[in-house]
Backbone as CSV, one residue per row, in Angstrom:
resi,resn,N_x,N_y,N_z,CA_x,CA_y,CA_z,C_x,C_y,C_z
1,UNK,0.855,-1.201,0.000,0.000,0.000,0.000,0.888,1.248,0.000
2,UNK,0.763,2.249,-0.894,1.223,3.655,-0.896,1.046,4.105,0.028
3,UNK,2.098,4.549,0.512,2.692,5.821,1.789,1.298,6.986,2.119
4,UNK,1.141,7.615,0.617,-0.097,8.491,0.689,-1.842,7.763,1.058
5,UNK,-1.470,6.922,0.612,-3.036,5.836,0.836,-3.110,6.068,2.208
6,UNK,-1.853,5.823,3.011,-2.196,4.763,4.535,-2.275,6.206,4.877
7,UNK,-1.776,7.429,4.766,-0.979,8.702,5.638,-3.019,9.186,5.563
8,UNK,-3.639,8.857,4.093,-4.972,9.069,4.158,-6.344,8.537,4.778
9,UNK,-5.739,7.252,5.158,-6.593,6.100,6.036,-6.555,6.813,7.432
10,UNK,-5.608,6.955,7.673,-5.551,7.538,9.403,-6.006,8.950,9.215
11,UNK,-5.793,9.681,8.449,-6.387,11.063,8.421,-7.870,11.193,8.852
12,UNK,-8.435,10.063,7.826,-9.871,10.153,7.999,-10.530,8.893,9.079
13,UNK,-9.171,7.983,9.723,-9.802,7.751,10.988,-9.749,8.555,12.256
14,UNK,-8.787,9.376,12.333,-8.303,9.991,13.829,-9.618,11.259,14.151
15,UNK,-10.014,11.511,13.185,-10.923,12.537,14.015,-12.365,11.653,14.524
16,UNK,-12.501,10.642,14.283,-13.626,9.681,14.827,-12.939,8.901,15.436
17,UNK,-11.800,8.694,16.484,-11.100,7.671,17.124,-11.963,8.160,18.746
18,UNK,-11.703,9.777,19.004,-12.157,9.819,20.574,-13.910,8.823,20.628
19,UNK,-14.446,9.301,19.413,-16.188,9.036,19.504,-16.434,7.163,19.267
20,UNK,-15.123,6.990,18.714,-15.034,5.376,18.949,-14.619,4.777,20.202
21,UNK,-14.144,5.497,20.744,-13.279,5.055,21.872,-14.859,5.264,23.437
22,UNK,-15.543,6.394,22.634,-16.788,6.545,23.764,-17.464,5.201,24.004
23,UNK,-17.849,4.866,22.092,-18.713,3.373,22.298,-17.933,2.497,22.881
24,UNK,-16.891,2.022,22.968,-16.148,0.981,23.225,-16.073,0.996,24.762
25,UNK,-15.599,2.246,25.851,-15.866,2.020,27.116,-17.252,2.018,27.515
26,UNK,-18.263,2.563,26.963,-19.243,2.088,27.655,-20.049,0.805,26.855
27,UNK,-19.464,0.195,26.385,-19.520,-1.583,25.931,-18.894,-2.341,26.764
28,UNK,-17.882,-1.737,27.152,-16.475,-3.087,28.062,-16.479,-2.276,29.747
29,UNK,-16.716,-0.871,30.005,-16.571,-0.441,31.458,-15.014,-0.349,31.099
30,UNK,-13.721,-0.426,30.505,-12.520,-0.429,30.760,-11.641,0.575,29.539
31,UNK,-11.229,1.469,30.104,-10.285,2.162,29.286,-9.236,1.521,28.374
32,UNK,-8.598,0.330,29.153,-7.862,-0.147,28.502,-8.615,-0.663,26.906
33,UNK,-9.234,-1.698,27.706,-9.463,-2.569,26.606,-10.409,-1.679,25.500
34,UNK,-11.002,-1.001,25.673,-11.339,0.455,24.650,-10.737,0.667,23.944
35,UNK,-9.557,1.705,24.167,-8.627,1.501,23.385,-7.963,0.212,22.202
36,UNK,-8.478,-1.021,23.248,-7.611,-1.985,22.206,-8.520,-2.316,21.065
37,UNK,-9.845,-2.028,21.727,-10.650,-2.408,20.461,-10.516,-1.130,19.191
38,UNK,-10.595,-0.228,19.205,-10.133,1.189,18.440,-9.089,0.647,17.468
39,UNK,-7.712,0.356,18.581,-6.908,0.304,17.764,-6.772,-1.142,16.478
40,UNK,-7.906,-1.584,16.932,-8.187,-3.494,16.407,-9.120,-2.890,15.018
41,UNK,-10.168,-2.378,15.308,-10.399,-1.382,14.465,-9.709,-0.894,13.393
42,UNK,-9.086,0.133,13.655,-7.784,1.082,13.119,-7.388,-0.217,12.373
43,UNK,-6.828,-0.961,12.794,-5.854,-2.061,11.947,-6.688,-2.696,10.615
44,UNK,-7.994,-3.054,10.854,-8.858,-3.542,10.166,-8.944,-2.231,9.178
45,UNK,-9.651,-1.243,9.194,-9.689,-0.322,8.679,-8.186,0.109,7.304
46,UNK,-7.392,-0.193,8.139,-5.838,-0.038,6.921,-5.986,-1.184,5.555
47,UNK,-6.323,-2.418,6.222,-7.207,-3.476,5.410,-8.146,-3.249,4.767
48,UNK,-8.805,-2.601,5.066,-10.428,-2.646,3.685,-10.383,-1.682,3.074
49,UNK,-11.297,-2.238,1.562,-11.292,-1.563,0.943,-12.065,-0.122,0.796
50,UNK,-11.618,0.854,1.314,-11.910,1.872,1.865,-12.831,2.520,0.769
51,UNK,-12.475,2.423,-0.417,-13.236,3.095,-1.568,-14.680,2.498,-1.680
52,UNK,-14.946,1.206,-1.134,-16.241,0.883,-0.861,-17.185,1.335,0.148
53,UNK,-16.341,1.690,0.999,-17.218,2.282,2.155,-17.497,3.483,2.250
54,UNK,-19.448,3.977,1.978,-19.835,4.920,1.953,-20.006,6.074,2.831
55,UNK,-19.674,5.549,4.610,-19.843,6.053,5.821,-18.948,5.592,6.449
56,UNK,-17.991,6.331,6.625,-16.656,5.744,7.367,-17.087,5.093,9.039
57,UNK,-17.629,6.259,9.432,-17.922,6.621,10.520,-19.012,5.334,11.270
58,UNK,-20.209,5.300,10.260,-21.024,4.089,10.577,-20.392,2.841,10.155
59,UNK,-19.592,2.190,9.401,-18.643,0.985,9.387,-17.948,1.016,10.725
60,UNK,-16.962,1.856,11.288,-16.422,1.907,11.986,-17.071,1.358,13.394
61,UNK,-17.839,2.337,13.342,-18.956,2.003,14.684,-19.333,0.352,15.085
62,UNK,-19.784,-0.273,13.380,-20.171,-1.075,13.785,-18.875,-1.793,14.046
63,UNK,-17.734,-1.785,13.313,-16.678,-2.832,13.482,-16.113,-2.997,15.177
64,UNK,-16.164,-1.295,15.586,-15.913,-1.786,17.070,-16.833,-2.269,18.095
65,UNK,-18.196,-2.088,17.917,-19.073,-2.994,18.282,-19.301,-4.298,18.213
66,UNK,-18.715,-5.098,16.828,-18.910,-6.044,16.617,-17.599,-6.821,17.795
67,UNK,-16.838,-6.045,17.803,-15.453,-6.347,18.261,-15.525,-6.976,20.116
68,UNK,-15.975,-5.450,20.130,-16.913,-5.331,21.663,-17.775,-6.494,21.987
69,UNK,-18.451,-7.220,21.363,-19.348,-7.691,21.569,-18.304,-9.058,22.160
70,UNK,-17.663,-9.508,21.023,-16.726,-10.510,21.436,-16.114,-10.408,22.700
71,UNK,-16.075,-9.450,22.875,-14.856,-8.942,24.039,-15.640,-9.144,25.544
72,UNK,-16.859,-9.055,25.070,-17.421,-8.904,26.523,-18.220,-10.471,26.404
73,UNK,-17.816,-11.514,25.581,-18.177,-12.579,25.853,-16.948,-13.415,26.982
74,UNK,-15.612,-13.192,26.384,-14.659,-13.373,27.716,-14.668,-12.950,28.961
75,UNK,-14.987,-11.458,28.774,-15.047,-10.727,29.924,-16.109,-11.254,30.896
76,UNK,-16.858,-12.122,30.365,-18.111,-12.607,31.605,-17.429,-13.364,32.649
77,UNK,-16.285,-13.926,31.631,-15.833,-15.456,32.460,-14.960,-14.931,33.435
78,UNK,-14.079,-13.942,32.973,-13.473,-13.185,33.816,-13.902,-12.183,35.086
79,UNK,-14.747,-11.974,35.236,-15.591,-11.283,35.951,-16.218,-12.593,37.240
80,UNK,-16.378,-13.263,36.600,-17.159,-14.581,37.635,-16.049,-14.973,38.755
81,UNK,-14.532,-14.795,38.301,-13.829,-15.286,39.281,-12.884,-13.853,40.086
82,UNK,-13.832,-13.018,39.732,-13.064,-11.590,40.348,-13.155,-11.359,41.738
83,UNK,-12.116,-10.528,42.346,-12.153,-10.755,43.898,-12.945,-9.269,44.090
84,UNK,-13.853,-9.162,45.055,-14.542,-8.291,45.052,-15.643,-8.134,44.517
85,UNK,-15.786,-6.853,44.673,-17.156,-5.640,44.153,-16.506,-5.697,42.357
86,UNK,-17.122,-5.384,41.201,-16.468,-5.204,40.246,-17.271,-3.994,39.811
87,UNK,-15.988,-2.418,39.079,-16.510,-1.328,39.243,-15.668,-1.011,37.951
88,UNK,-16.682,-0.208,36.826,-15.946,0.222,35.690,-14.898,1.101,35.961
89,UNK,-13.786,1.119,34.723,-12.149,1.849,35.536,-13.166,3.330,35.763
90,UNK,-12.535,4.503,36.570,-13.043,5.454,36.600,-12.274,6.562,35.214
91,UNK,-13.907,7.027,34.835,-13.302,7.820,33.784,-13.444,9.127,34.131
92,UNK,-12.390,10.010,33.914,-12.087,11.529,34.721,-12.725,12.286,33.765
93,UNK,-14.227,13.649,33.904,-14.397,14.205,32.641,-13.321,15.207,32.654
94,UNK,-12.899,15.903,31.640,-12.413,17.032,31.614,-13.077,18.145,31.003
95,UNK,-12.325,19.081,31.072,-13.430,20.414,30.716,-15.093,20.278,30.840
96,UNK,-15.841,20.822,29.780,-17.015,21.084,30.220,-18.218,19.604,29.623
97,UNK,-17.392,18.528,29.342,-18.102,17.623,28.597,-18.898,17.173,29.881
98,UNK,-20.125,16.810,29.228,-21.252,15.773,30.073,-21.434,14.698,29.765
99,UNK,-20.904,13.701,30.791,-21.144,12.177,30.457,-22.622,11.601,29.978
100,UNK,-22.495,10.842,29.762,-23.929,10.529,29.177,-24.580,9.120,29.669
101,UNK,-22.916,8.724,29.905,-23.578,7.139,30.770,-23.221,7.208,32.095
102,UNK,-23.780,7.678,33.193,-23.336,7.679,34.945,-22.903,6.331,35.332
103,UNK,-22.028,6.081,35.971,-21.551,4.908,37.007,-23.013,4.189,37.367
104,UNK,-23.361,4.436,37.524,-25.239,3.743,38.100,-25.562,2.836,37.146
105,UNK,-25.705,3.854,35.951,-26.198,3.186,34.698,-25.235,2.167,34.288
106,UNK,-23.868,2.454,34.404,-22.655,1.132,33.693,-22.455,0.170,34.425
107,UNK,-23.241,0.227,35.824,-23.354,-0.872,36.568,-24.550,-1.560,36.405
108,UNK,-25.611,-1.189,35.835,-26.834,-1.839,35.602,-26.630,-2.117,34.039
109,UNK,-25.939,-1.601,33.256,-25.273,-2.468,32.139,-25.107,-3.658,32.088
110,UNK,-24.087,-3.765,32.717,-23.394,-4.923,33.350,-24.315,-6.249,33.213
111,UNK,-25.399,-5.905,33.792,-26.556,-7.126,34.499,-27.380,-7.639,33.204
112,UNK,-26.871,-6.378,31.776,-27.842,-6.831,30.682,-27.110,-8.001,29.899
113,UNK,-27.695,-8.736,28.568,-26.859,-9.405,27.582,-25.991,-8.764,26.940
114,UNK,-24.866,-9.346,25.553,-24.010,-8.342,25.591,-24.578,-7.943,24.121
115,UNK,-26.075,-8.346,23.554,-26.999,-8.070,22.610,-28.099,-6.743,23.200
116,UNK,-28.132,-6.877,24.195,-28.902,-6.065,25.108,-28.526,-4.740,25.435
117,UNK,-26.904,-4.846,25.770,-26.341,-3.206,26.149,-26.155,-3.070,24.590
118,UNK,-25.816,-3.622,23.876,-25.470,-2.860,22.458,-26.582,-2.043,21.738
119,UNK,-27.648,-3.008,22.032,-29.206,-2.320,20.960,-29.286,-0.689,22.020
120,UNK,-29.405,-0.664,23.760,-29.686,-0.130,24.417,-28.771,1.202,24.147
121,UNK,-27.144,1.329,23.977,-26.081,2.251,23.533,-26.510,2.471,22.743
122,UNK,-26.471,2.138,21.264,-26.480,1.841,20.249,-27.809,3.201,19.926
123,UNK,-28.587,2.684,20.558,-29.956,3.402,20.177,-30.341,4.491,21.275
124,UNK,-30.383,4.414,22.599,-31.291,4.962,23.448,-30.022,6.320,23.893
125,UNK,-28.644,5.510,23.614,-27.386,7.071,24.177,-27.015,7.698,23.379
126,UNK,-26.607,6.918,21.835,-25.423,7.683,20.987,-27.380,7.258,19.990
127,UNK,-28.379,7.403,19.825,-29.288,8.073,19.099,-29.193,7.314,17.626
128,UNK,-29.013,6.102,17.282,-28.899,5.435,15.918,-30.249,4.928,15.641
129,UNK,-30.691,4.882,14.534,-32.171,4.314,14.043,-32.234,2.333,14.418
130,UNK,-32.989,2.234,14.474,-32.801,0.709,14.806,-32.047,0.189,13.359
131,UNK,-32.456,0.313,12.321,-32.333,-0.381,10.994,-30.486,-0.300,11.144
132,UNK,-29.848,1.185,11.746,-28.320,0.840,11.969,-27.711,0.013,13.146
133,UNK,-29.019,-0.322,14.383,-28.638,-0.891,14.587,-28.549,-2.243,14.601
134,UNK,-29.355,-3.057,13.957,-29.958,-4.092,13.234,-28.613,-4.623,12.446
135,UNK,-27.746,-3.681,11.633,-26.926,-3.947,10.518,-25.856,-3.873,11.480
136,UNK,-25.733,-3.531,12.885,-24.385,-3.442,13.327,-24.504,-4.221,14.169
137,UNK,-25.426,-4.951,15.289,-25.303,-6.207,15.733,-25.647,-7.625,15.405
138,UNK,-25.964,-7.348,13.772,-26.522,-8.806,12.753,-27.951,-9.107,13.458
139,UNK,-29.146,-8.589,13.747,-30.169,-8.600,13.991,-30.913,-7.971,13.270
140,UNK,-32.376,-8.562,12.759,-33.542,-7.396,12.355,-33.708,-6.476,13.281
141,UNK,-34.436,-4.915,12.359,-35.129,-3.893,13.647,-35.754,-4.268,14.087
142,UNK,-36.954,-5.443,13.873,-37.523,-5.774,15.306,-37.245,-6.396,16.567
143,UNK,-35.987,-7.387,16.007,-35.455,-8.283,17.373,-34.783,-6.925,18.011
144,UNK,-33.859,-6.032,17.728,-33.198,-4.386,18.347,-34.255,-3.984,19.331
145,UNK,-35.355,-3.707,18.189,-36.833,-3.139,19.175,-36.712,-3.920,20.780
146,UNK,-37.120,-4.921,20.275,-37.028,-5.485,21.848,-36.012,-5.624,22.540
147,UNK,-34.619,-5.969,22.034,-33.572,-5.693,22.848,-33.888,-4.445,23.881
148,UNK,-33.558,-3.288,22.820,-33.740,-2.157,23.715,-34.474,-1.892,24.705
149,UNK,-36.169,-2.498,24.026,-37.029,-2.433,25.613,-36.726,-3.029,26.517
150,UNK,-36.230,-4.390,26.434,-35.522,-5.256,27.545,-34.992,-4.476,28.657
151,UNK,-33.783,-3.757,27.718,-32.972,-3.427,28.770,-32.935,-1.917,29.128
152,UNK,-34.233,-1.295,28.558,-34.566,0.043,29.292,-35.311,-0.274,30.803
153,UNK,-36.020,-1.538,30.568,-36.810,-1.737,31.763,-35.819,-2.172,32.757
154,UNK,-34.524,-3.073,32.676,-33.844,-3.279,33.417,-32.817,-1.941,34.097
155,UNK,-32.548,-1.191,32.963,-31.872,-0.123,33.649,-32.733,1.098,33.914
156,UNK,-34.134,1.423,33.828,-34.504,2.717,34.519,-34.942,3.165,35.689
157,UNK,-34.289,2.554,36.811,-34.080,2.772,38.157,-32.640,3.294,37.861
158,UNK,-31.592,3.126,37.200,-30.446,3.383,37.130,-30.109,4.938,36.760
159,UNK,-31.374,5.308,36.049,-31.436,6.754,35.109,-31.367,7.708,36.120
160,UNK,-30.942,8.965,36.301,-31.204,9.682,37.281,-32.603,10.719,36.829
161,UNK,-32.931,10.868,37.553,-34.331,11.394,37.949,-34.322,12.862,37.686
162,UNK,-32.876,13.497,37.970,-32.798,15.120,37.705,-31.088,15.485,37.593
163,UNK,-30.760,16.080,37.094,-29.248,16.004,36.809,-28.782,16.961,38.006
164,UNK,-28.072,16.646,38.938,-27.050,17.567,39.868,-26.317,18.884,39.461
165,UNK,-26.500,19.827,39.653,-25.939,20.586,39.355,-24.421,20.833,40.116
166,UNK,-23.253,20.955,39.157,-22.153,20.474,39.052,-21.521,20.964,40.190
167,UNK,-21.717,22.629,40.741,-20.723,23.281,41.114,-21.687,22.509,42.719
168,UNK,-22.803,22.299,43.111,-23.230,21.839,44.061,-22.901,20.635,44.551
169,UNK,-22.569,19.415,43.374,-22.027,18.416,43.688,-20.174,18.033,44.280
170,UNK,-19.990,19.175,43.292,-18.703,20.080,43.894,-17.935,19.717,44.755
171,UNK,-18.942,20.303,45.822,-19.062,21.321,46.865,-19.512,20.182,47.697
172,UNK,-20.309,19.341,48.193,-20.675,18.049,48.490,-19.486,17.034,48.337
173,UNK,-18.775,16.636,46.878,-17.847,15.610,47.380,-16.311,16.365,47.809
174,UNK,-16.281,17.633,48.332,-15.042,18.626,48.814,-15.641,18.140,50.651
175,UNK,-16.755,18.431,50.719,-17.348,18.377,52.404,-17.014,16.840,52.761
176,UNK,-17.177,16.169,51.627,-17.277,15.066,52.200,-15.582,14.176,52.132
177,UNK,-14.853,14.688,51.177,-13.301,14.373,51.617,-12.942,14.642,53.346
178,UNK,-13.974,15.758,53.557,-12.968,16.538,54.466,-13.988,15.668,55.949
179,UNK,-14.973,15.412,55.796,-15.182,14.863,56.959,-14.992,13.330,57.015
180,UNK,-14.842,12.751,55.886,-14.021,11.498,55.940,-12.271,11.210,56.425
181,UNK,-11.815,12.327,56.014,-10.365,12.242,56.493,-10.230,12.660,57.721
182,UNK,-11.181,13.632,58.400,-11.012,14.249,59.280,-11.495,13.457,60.689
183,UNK,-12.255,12.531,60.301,-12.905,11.612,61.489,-13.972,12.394,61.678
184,UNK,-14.677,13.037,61.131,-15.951,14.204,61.369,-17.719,13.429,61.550
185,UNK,-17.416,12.177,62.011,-18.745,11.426,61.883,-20.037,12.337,61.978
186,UNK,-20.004,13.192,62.688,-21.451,13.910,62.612,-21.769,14.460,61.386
187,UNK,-20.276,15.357,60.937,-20.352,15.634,59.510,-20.886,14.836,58.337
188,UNK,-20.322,14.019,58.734,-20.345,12.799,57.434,-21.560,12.089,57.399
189,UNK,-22.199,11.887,58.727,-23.328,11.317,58.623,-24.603,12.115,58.401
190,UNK,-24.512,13.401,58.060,-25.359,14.258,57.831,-25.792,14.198,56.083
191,UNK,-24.486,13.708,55.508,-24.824,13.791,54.005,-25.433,12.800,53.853
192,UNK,-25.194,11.292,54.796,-26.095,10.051,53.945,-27.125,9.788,54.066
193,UNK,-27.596,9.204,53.000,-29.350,8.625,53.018,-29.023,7.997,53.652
194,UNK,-30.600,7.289,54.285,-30.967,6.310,55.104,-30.337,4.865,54.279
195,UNK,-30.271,4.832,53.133,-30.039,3.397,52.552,-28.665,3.231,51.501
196,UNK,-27.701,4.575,52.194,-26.468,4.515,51.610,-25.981,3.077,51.299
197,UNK,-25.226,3.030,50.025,-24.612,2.124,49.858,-23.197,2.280,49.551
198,UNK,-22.228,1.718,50.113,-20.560,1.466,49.612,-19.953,0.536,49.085
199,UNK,-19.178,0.580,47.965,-18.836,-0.135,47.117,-17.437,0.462,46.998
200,UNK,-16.088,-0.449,47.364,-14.664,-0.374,46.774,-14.234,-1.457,45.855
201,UNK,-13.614,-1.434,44.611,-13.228,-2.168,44.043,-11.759,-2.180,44.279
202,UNK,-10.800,-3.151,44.568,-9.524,-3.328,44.917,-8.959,-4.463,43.778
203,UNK,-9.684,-5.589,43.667,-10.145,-6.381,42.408,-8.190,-7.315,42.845
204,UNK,-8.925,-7.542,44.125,-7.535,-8.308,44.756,-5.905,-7.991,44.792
205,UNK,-6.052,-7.013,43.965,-4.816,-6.070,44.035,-4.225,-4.724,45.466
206,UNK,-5.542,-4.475,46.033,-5.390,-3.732,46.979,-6.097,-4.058,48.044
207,UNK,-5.710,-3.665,49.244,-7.427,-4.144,50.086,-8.573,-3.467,50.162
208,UNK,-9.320,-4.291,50.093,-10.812,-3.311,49.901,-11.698,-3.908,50.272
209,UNK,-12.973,-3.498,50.480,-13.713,-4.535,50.927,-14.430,-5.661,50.253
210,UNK,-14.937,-7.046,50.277,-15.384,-8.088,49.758,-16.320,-7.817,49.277
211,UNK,-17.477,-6.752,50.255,-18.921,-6.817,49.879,-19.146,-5.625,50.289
212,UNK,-20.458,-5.341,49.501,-20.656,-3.674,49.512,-21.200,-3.675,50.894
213,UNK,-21.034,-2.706,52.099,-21.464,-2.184,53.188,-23.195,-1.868,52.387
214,UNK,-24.008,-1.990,52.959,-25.530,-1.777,52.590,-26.387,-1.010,54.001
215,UNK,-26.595,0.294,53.625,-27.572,0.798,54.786,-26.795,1.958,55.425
216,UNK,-26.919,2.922,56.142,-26.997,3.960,56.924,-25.397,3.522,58.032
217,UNK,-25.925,2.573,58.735,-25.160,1.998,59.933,-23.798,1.409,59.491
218,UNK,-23.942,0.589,58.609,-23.032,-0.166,58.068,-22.000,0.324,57.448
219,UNK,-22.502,1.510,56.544,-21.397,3.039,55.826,-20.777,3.282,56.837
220,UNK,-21.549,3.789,57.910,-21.141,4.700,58.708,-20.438,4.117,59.837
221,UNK,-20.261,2.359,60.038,-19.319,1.848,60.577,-17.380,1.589,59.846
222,UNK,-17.885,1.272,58.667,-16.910,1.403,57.525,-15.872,2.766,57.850
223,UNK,-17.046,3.697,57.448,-16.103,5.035,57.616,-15.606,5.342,58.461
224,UNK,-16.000,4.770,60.243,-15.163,5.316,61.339,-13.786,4.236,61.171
225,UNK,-13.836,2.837,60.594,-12.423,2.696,60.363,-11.855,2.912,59.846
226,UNK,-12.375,3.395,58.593,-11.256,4.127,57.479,-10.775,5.718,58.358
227,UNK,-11.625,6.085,58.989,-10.838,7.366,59.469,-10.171,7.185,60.326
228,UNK,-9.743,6.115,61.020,-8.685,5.478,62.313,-6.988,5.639,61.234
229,UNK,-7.422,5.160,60.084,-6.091,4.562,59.001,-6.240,6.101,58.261
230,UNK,-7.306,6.893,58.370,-6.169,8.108,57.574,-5.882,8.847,58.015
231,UNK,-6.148,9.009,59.782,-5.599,9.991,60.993,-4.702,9.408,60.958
232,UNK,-4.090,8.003,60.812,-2.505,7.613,61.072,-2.028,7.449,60.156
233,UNK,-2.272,7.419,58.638,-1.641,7.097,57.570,-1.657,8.088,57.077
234,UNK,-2.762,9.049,56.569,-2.556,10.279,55.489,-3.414,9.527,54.749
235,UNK,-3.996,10.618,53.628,-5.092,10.328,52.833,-4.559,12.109,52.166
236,UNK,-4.113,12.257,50.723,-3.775,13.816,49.992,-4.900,13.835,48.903
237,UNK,-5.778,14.574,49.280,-6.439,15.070,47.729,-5.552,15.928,46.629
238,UNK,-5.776,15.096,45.145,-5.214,15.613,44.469,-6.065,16.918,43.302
239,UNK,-7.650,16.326,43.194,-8.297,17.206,42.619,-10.019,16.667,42.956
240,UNK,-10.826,17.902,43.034,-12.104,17.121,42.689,-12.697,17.046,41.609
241,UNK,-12.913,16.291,40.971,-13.918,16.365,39.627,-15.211,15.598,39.415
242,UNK,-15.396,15.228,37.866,-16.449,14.826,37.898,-16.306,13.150,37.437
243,UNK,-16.782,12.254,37.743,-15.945,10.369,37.836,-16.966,9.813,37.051
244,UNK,-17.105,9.376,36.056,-18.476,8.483,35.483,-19.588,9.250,35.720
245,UNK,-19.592,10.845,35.326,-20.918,11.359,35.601,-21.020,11.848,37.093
246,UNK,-20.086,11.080,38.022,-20.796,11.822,39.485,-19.845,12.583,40.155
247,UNK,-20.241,13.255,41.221,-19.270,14.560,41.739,-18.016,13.493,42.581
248,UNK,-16.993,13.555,42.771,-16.207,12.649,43.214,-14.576,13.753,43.349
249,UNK,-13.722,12.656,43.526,-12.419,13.229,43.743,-11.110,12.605,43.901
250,UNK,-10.523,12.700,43.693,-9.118,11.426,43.309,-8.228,11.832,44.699
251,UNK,-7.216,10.778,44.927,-6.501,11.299,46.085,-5.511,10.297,45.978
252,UNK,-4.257,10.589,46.526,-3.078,9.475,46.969,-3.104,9.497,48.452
253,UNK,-3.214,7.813,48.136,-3.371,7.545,49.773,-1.562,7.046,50.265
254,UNK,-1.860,6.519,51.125,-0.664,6.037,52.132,0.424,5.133,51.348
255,UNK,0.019,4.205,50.261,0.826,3.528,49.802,1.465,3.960,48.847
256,UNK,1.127,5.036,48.009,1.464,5.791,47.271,0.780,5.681,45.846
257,UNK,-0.286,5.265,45.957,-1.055,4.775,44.879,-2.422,5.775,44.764
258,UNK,-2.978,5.809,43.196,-4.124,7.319,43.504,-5.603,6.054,43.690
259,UNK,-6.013,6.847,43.936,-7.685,6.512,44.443,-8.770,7.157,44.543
260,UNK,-9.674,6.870,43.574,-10.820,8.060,43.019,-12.294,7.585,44.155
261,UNK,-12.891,8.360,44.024,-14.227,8.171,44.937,-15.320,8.748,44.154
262,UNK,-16.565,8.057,43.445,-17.481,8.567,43.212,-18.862,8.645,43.804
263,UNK,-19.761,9.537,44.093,-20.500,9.971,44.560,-22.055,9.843,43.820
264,UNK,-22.949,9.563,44.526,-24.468,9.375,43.927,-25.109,10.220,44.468
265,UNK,-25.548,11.575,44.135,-26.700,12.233,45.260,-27.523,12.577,44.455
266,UNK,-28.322,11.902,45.749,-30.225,12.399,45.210,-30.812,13.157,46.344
267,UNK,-31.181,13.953,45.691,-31.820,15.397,47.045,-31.016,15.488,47.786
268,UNK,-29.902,16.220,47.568,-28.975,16.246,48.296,-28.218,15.514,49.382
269,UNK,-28.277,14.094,49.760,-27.797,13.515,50.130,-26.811,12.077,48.976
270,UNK,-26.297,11.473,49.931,-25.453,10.847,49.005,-25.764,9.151,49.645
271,UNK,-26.479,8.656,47.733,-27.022,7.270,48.323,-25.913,6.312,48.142
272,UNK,-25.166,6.495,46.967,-24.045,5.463,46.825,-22.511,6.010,46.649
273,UNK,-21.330,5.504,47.476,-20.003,5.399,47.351,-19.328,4.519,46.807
274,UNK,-18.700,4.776,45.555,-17.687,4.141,44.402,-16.139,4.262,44.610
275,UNK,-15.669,3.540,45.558,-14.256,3.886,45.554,-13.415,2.423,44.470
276,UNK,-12.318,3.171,43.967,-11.706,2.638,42.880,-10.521,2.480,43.593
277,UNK,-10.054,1.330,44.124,-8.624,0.769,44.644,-7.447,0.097,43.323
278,UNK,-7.834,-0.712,42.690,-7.253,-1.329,41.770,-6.488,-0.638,40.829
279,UNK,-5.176,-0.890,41.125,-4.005,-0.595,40.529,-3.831,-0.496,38.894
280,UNK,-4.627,-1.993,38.239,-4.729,-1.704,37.181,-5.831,-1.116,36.361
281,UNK,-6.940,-0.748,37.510,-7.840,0.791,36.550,-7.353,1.872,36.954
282,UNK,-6.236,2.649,37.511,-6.093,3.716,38.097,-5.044,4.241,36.666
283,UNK,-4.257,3.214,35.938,-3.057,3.463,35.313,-3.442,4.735,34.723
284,UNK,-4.305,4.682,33.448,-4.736,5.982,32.882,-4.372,7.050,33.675
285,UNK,-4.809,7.065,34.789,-5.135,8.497,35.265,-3.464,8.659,35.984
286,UNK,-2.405,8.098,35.820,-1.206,8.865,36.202,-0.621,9.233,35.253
């Protein structure tokens, strides 16, 4: 293949690589393997015959979907023998972008088929007609149709109800670094619902906990030992932002490793805690 051919293949893939790389983590939950599908993609793409393809953009889509799909047929098996809570890597927004899939929702993903989250992405987030998506997971629009309803009914408890306003959520997971590190239990127990839930993923690489703490009491026993270990260890915030959609905040703890925390609030309290221990979802973000 000519020098100018290939220098033109990547030209006209790289400005659709970030919007490929969107479908692909919220298909797999993992930055890494996102990427690998893109670049699996990309490779395929240098291969075909490009002059046939009328929509770069919709081939593409589907090729990393199709890719995805495979990917998350291993990934089941892998997941079954995981130590822990299992929690998509955390993705950091930057600037003023708005996620579109919240941590809530990529955890009630999870629970669908891997025919099920595709019709559901495919159609209900990134907005495709069924008939594209029909041609991109080898299904008619009517079997899609029902996919999608499937798994709207399974995930719309997951949907949020009213979007947080940013600088408030802020401001909420800043209060709440500070009365977690600080041992501030009155503080801290002022932000949670009655039916808080906590969730760390360590994914046997770090310690964390086995099973999510469930309820008011149970958080709020959790947290007085974690604040025993960061009055004697240290706990450094490095920034707060926004983590899979929710107000949250990254920090290096004691071992020298970073550790993000995401946040769920509804009416101003905070129903669920996402802490990210695992060494190998943190890589990205150093």
């Amino acid at each position: 293949m000519e020098r100018g051919t290939q220098e033109d293949a990547a030209a006209r893939f790289d400005p659709l690589r970030p919007r490929l790389i969107r479908v692909a983590y919220r298909m797999l939950g993992s930055v890494a393997d996102a990427e690998d599908m893109v670049q699996e993609a990309f490779i395929r793409w240098m291969g075909t015959d490009r002059g046939a393809v009328r929509e770069p953009e919709a081939f593409l889509r589907r090729t990393v979907t199709r890719l995805c799909l495979d990917q998350l047929k291993s990934a089941r098996v892998q997941r079954e023998t995981y130590v822990g809570p299992w929690l998509p890597e955390p993705l950091v927004e930057e600037g003023d972008e708005e996620e579109d899939v919240a941590l809530p929702l990529m955890l009630a993903l999870e629970r669908l088929s891997p025919l099920e989250r595709a019709a559901f992405l495919l159609h209900d987030v990134f907005g495709l007609g069924f008939e594209e998506v029909a041609a991109t997971v080898g299904r008619d629009a009517a079997a899609c149709r029902q996919l999608a309803a499937r798994a709207r009914s399974h995930v719309r408890d997951a949907r949020p109800r009213y979007r947080l306003e940013k600088q408030r959520g802020m401001e909420i997971a800043s209060a709440f670094f500070v009365a977690s590190r600080s041992g501030d239990m009155t503080a801290l127990g002022a932000m949670l619902a009655a039916d808080v839930s906590f969730h760390s993923d360590g994914g046997g690489k770090r310690p964390a906990a086995i099973r999510p703490a469930i309820g008011f009491g149970q958080v709020m026993q959790v947290h007085k030992a974690l604040a025993v270990l960061f009055g004697k260890y240290g706990s450094t915030l490095l920034r707060t932002c926004i983590i899979n959609g929710l107000p949250g905040f990254v920090t290096r703890e004691a071992d020298g490793e970073v550790q993000t925390t995401a946040l769920d609030i509804e009416d101003g309290k905070v129903t669920a805690i996402y802490i990210m221990r695992n060494p190998d979802k943190l890589r990205h973000l150093h």
